[in-house]
mmCIF file of the N, C-alpha and C atoms, coordinates in Angstrom:
data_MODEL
# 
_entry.id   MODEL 
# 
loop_
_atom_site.group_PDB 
_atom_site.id 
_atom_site.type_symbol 
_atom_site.label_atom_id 
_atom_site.label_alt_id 
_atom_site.label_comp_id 
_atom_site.label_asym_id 
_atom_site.label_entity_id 
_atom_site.label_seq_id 
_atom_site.pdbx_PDB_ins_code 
_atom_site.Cartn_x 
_atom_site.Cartn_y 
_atom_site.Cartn_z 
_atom_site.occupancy 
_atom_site.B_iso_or_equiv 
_atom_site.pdbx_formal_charge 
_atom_site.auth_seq_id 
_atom_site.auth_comp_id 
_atom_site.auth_asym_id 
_atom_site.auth_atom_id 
_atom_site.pdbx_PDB_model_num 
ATOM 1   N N  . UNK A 1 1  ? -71.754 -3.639  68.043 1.00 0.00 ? 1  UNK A N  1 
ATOM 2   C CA . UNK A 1 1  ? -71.044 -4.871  67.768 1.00 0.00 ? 1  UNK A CA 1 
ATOM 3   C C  . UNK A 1 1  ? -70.147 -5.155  68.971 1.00 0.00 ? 1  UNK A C  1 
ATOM 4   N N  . UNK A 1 2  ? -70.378 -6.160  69.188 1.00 0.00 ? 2  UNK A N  1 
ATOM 5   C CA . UNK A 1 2  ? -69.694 -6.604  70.567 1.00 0.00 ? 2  UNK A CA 1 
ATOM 6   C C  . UNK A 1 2  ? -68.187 -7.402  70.729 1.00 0.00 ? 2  UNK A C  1 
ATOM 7   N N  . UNK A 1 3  ? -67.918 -7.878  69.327 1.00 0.00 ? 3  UNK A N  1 
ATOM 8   C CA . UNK A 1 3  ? -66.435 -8.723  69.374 1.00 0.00 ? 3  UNK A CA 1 
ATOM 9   C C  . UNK A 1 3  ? -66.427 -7.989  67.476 1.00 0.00 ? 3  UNK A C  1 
ATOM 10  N N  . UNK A 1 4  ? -65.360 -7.629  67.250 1.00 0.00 ? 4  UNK A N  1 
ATOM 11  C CA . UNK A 1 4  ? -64.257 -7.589  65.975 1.00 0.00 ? 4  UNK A CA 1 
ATOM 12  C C  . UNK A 1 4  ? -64.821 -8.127  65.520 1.00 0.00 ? 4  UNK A C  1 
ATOM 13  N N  . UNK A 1 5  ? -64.880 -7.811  63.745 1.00 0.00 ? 5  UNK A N  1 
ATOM 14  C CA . UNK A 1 5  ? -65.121 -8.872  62.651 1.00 0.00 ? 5  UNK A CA 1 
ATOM 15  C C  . UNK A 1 5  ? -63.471 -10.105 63.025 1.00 0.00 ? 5  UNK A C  1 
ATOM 16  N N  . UNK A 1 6  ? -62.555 -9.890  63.205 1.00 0.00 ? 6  UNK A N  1 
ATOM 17  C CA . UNK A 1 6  ? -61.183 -10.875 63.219 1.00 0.00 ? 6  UNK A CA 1 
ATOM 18  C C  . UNK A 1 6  ? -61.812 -12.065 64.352 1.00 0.00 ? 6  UNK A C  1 
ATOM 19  N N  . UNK A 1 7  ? -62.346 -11.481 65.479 1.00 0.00 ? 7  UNK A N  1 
ATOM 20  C CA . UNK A 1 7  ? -62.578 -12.106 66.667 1.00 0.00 ? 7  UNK A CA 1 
ATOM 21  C C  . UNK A 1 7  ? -63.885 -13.180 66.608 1.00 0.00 ? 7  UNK A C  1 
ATOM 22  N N  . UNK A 1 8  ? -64.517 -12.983 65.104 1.00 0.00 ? 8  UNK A N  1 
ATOM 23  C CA . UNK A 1 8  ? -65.741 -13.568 65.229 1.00 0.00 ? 8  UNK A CA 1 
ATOM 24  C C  . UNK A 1 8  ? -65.195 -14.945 64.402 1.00 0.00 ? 8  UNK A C  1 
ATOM 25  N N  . UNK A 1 9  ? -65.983 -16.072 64.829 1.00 0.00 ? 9  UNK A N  1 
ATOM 26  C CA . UNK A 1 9  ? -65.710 -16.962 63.910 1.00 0.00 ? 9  UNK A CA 1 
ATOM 27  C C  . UNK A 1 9  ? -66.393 -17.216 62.941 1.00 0.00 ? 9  UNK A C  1 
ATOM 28  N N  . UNK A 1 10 ? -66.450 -17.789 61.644 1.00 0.00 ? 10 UNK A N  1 
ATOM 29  C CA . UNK A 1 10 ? -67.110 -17.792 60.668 1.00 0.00 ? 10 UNK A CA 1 
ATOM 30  C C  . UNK A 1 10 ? -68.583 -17.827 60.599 1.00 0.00 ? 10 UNK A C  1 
ATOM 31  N N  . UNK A 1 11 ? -68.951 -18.896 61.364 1.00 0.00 ? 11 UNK A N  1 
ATOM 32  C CA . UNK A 1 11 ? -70.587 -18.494 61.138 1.00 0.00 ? 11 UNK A CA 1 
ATOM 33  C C  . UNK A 1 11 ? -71.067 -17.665 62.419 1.00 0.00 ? 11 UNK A C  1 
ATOM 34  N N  . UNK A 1 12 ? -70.179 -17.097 63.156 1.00 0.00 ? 12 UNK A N  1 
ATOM 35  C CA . UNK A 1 12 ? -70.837 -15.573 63.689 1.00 0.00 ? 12 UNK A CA 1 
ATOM 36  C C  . UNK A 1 12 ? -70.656 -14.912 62.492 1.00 0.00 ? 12 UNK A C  1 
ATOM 37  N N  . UNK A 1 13 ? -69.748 -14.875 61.454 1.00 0.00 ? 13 UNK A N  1 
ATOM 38  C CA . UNK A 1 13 ? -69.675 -13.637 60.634 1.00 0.00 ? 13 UNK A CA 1 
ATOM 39  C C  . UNK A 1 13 ? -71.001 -13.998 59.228 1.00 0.00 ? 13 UNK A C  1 
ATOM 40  N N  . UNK A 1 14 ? -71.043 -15.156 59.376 1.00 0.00 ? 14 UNK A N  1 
ATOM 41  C CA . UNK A 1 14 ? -72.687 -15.232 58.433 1.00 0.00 ? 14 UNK A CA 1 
ATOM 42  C C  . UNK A 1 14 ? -73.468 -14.808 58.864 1.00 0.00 ? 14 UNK A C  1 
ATOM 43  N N  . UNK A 1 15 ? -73.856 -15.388 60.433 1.00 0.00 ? 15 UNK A N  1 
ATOM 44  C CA . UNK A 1 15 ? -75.414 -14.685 60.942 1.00 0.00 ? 15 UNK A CA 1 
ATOM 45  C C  . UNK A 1 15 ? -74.736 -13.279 60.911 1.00 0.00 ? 15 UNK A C  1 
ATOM 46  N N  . UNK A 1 16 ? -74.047 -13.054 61.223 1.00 0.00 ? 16 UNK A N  1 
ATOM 47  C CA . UNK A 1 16 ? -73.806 -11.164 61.223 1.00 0.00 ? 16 UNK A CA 1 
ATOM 48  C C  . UNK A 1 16 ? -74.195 -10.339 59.479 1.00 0.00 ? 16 UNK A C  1 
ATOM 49  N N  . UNK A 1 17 ? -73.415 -11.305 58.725 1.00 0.00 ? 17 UNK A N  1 
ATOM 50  C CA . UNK A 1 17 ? -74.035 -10.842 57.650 1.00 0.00 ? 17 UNK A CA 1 
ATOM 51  C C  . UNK A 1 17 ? -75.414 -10.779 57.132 1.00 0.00 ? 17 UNK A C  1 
ATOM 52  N N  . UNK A 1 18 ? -76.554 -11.672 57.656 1.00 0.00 ? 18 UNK A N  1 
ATOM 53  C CA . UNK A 1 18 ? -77.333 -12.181 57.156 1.00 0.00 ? 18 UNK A CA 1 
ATOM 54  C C  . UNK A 1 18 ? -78.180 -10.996 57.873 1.00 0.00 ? 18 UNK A C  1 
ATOM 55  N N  . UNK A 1 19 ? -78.085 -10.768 59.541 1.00 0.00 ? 19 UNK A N  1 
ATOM 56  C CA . UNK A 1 19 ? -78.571 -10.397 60.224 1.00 0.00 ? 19 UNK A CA 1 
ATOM 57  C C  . UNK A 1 19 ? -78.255 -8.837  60.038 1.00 0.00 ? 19 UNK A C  1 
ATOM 58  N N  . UNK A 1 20 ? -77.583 -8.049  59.449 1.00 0.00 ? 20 UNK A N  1 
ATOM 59  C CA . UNK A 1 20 ? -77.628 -6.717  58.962 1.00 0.00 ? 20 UNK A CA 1 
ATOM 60  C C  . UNK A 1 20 ? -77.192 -6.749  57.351 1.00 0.00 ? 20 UNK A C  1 
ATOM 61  N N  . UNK A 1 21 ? -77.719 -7.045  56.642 1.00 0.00 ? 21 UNK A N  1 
ATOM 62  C CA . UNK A 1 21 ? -77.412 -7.088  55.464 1.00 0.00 ? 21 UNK A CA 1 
ATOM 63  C C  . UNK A 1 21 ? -77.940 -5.434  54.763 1.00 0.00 ? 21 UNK A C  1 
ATOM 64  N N  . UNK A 1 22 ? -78.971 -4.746  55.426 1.00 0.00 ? 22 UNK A N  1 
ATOM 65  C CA . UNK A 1 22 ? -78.869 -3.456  54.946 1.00 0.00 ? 22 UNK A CA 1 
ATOM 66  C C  . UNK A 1 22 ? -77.937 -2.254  55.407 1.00 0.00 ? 22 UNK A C  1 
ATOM 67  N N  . UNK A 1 23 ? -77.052 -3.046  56.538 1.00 0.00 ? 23 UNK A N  1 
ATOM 68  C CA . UNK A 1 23 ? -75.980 -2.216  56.909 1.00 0.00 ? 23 UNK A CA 1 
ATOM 69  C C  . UNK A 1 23 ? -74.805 -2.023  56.368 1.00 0.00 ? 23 UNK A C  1 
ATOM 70  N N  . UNK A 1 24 ? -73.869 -0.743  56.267 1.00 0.00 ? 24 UNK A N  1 
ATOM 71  C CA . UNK A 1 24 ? -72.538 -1.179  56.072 1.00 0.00 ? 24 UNK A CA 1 
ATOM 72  C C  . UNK A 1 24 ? -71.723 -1.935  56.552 1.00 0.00 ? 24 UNK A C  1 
ATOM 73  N N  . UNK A 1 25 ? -71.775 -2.689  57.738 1.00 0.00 ? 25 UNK A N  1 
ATOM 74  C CA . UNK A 1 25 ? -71.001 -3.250  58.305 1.00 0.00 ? 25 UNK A CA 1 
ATOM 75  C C  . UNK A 1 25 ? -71.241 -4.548  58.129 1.00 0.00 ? 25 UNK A C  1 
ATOM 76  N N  . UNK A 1 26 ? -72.002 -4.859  57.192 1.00 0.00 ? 26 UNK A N  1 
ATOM 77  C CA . UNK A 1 26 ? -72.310 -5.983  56.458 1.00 0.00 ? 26 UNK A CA 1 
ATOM 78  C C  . UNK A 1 26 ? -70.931 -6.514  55.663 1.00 0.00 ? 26 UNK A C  1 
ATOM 79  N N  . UNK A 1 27 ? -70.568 -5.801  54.678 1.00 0.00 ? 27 UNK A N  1 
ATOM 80  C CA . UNK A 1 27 ? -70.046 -5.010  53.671 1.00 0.00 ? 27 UNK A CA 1 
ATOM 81  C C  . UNK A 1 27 ? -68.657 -5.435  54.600 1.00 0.00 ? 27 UNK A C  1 
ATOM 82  N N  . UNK A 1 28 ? -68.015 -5.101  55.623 1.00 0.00 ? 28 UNK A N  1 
ATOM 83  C CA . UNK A 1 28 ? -66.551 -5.360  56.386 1.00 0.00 ? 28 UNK A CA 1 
ATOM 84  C C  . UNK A 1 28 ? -66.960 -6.478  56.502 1.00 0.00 ? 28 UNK A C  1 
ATOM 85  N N  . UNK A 1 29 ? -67.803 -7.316  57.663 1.00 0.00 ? 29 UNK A N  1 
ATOM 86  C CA . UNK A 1 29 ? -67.977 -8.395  57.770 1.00 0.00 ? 29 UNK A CA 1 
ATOM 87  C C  . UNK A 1 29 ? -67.921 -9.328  56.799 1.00 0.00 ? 29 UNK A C  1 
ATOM 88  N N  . UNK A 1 30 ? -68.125 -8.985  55.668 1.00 0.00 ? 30 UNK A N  1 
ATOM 89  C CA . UNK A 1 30 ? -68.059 -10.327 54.185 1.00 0.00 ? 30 UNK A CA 1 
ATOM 90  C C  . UNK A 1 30 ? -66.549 -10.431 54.043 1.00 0.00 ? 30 UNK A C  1 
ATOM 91  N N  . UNK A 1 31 ? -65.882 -8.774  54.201 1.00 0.00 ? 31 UNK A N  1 
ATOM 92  C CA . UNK A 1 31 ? -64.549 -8.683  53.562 1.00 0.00 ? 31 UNK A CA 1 
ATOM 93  C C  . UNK A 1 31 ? -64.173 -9.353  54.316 1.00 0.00 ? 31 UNK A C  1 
ATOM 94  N N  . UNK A 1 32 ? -64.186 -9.688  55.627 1.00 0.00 ? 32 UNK A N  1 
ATOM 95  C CA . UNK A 1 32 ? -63.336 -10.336 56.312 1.00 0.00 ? 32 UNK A CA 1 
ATOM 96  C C  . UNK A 1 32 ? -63.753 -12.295 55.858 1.00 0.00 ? 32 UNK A C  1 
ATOM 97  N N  . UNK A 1 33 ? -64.688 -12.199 56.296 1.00 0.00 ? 33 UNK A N  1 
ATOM 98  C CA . UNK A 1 33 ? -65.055 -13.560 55.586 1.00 0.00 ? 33 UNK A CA 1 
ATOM 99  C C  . UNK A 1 33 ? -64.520 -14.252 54.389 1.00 0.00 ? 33 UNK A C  1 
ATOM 100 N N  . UNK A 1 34 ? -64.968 -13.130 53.540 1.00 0.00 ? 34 UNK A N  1 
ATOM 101 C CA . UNK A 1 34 ? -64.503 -13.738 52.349 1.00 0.00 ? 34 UNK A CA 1 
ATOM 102 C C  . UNK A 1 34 ? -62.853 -13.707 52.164 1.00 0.00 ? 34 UNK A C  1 
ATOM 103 N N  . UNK A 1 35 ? -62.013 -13.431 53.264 1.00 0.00 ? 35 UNK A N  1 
ATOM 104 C CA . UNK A 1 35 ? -60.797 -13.299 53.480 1.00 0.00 ? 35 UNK A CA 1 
ATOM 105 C C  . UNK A 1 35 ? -60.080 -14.587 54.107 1.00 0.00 ? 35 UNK A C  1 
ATOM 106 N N  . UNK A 1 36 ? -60.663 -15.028 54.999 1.00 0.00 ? 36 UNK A N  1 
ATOM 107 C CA . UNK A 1 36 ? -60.539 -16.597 55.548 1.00 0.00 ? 36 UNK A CA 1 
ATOM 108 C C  . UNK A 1 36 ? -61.167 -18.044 54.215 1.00 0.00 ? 36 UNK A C  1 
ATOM 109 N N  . UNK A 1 37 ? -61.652 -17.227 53.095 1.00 0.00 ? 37 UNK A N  1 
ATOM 110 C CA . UNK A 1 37 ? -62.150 -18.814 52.415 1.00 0.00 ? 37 UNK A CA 1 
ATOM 111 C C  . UNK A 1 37 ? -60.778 -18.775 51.508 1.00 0.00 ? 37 UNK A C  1 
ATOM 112 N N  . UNK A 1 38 ? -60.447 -20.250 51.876 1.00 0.00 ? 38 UNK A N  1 
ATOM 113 C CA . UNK A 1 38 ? -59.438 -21.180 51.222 1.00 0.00 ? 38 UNK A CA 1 
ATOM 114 C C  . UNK A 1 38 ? -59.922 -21.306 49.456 1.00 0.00 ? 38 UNK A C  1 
ATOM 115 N N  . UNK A 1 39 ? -59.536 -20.503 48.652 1.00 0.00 ? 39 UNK A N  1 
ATOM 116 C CA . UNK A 1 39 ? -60.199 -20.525 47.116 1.00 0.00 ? 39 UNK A CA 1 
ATOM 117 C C  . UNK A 1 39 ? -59.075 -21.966 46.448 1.00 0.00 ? 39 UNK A C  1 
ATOM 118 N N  . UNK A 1 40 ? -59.772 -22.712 45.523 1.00 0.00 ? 40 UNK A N  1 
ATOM 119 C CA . UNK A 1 40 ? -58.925 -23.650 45.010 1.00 0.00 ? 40 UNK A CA 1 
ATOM 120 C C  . UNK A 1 40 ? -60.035 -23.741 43.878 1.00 0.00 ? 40 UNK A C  1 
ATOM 121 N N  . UNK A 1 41 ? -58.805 -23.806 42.748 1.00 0.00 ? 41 UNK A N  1 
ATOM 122 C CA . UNK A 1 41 ? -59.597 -23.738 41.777 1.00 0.00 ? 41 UNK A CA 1 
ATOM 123 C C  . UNK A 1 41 ? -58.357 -25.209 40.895 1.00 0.00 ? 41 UNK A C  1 
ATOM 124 N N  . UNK A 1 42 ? -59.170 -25.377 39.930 1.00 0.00 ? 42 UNK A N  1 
ATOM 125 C CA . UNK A 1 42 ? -58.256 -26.471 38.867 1.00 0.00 ? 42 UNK A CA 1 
ATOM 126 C C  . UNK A 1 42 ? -57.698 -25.699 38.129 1.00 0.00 ? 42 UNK A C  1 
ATOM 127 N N  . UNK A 1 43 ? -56.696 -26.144 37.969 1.00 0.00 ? 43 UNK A N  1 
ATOM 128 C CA . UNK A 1 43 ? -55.802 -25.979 37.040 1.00 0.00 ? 43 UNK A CA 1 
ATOM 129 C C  . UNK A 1 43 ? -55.897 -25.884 35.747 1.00 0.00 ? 43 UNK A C  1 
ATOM 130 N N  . UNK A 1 44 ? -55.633 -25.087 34.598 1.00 0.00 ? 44 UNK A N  1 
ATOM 131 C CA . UNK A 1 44 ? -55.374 -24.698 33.546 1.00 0.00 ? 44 UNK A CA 1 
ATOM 132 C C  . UNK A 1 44 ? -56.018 -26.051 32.457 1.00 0.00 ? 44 UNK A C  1 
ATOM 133 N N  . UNK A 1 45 ? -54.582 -26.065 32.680 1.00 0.00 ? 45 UNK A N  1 
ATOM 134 C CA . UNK A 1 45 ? -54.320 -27.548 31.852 1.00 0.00 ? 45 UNK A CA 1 
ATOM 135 C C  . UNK A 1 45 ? -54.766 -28.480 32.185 1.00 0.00 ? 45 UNK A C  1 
ATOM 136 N N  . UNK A 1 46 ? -55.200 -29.254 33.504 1.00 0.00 ? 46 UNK A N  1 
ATOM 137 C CA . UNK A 1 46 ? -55.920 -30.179 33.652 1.00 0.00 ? 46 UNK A CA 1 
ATOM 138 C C  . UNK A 1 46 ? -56.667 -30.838 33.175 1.00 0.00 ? 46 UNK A C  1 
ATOM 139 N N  . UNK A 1 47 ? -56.023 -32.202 32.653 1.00 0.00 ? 47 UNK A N  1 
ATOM 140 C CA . UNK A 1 47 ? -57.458 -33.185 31.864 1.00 0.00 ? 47 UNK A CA 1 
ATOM 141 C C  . UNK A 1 47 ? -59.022 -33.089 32.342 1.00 0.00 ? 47 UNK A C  1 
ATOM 142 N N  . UNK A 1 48 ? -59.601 -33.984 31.414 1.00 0.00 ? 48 UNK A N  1 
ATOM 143 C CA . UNK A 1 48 ? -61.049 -33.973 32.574 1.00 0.00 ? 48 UNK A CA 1 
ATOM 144 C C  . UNK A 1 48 ? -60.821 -34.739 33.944 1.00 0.00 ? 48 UNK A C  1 
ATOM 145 N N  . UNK A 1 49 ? -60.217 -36.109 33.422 1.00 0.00 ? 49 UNK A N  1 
ATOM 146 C CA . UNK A 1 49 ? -59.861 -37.072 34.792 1.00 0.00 ? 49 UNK A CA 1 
ATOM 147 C C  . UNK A 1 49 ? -59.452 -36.239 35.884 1.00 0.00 ? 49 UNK A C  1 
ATOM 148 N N  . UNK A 1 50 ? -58.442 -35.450 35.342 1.00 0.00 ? 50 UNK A N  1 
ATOM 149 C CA . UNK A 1 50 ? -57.158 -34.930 37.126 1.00 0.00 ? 50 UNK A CA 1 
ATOM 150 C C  . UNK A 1 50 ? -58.434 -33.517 37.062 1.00 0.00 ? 50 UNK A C  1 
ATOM 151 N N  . UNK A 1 51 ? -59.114 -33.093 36.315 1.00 0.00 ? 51 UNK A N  1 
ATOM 152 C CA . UNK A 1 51 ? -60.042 -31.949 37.140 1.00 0.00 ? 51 UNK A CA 1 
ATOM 153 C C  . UNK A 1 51 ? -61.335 -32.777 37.970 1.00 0.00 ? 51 UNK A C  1 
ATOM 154 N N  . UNK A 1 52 ? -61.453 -33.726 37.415 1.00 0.00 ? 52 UNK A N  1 
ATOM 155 C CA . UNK A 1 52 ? -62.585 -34.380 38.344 1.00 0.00 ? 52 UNK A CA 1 
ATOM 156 C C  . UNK A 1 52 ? -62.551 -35.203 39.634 1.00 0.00 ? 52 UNK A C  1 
ATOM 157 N N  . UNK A 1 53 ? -60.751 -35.192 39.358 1.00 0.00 ? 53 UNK A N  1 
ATOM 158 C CA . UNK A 1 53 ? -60.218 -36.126 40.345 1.00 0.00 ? 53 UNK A CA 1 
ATOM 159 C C  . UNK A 1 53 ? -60.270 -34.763 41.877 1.00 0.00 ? 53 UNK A C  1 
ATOM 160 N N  . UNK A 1 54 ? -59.727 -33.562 40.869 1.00 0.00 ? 54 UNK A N  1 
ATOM 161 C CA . UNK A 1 54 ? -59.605 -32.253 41.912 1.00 0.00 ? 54 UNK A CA 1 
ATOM 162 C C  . UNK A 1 54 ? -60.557 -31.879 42.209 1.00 0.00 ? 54 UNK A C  1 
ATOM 163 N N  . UNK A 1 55 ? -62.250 -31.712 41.807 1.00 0.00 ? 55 UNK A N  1 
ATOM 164 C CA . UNK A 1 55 ? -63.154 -31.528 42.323 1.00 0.00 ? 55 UNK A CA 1 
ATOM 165 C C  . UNK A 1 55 ? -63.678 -32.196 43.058 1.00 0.00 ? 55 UNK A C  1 
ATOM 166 N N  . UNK A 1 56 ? -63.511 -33.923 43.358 1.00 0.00 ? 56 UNK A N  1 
ATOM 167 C CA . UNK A 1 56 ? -64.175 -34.428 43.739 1.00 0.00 ? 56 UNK A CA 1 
ATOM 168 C C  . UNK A 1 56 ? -63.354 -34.411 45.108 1.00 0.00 ? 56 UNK A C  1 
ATOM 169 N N  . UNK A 1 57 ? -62.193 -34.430 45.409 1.00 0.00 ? 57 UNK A N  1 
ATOM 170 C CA . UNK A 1 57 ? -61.105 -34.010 46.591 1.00 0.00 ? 57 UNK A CA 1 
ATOM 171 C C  . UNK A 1 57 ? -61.536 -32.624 47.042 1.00 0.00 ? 57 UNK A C  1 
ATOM 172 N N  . UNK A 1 58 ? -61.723 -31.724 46.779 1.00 0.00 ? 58 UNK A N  1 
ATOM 173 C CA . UNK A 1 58 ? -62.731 -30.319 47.026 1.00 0.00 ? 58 UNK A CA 1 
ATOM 174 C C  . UNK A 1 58 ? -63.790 -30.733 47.735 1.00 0.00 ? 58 UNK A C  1 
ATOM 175 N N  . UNK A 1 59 ? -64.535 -31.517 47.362 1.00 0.00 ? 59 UNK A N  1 
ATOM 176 C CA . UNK A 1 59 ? -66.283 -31.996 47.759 1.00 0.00 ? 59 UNK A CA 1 
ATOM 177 C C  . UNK A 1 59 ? -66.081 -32.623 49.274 1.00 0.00 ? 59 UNK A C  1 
ATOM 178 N N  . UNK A 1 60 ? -64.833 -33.273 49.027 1.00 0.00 ? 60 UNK A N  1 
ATOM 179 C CA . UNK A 1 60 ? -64.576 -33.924 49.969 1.00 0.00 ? 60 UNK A CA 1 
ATOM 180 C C  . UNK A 1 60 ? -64.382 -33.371 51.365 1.00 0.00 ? 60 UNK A C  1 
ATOM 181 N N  . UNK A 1 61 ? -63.257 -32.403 51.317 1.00 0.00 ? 61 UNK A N  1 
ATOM 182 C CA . UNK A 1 61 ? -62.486 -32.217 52.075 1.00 0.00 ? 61 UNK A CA 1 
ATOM 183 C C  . UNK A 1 61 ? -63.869 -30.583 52.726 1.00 0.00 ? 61 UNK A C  1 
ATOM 184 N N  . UNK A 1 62 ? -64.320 -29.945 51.448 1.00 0.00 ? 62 UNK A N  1 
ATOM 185 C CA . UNK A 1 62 ? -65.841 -29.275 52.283 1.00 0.00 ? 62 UNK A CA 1 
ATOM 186 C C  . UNK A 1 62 ? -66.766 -30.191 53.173 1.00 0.00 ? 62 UNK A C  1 
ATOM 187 N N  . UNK A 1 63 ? -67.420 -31.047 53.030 1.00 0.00 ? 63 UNK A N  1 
ATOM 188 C CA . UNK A 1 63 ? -68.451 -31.821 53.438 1.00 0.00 ? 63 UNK A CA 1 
ATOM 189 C C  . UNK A 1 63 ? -67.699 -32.453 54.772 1.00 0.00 ? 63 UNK A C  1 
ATOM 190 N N  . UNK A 1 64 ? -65.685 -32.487 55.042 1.00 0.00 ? 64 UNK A N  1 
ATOM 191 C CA . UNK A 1 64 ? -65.865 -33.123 56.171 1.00 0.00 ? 64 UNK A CA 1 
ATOM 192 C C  . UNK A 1 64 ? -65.496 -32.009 57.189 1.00 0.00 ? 64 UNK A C  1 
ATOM 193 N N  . UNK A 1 65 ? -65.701 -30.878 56.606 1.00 0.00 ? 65 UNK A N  1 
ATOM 194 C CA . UNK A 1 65 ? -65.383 -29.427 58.261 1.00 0.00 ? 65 UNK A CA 1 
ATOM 195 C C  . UNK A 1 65 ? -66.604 -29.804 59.015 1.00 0.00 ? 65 UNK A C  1 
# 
């Protein structure tokens, strides 16, 4: 491995995952990955409106990285 899982940017750390997936170092590489994803979830209580209003602001704000 030639640069850090920290040093890689995200989709180096997919093809890395994808590309040794029978390795352990698969396994660090996700942890780190899955360490940089922004989780947002709705809220509890949230009507349907303000959860659909929050998913559809989710959809959004993925589709424009």
């Amino acid at each position: 491995m030639s640069k850090s899982f920290k040093d890689m940017t995200n989709n180096e750390l997919e093809r890395y995952i994808n590309d040794h997936q029978d390795d352990e170092t698969s396994e660090l590489a996700f942890m780190e990955y899955n360490s940089r994803l922004d989780w947002n979830k709705v809220p509890a209580g949230a009507n349907p409106e303000e959860e659909k209003r929050i998913i559809e602001d989710l959809i959004v704000q993925r589709t424009q990285k």
